[in-house]
Structures are given as structure tokens and as C-alpha cells.
C-alpha positions in Angstrom: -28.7 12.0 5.6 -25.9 9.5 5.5 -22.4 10.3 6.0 -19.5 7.6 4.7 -16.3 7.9 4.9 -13.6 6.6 2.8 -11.7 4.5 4.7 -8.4 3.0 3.1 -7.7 -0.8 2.7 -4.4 -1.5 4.6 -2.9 -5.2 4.0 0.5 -6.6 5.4 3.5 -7.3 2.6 2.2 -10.9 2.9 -1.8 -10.3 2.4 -0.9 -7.4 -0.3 1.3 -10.1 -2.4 -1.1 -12.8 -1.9 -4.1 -10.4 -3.5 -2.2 -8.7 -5.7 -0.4 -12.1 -7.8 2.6 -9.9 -7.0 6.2 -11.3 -5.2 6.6 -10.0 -1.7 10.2 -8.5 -2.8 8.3 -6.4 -5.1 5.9 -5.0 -2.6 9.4 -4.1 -0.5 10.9 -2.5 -3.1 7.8 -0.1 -3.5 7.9 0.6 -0.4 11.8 1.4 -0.2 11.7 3.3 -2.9 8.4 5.4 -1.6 6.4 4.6 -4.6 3.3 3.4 -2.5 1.8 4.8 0.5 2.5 2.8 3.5 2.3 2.7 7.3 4.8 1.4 9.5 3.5 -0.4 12.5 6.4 -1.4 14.6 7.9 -3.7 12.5 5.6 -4.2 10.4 4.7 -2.6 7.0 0.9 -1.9 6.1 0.2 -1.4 2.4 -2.8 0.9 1.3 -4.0 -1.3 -1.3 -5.6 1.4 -3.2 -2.5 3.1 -3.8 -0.7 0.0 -5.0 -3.4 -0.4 -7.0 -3.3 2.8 -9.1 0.4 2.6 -9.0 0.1 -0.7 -10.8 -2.6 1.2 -13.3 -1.2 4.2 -13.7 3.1 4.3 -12.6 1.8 7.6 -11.0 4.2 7.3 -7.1 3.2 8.6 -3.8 5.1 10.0 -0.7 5.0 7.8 2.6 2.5 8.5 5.2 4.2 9.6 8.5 3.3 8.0 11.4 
């Protein structure tokens, strides 16, 4: 019996942008306008990369996650 989780893929602005093809002001404006999920880690911001991914896909937006 195996048990896996499904752990998210977080990526900085930078690392997001660079994967994506996508402009690091438009990863910021996703984020300021709480269409992605996202972690804040003192000053920085980590990107899940999934929901980027399905928000690119789909336009479907997401809350932030508190933290």
C-alpha cells in the first residue's frame, strides 16, 4: 500500500516567469489582483504553478492562501 501525496509546485515571480514564457509584471498583477494562489514568504512571493497553470487554461481565479 502506497500513499502519495499531492504536493503543490511553488516557484518565485522570477522562476514562474521564466517557465511560464510569461513577463514577471504579469505574474504580479495575478497575484495583486488574487487571481492565482500564492504564498507570501517575507518578502517574497511563491506562485503555485498549478494554479497559474489552469488559470492560464481555463480564466477560472482563486482566493490567496493565508499564511
Amino acid at each position: 500500500m502506497s500513499d502519495f501525496f499531492d504536493v503543490p509546485i511553488f516557484k518565485t515571480i522570477k522562476e514562474t516567469a521564466e517557465t511560464a514564457k510569461l513577463s514577471s509584471y504579469f505574474i504580479r498583477q495575478l497575484i495583486l489582483q488574487n487571481k492565482i494562489k500564492f504564498v507570501k514568504s517575507g518578502t517574497k512571493y511563491l506562485i503555485n504553478f498549478e494554479s497559474l497553470l489552469k488559470y492560464l487554461n481555463t480564466g477560472e481565479t482563486t482566493e490567496k492562501i493565508q499564511g
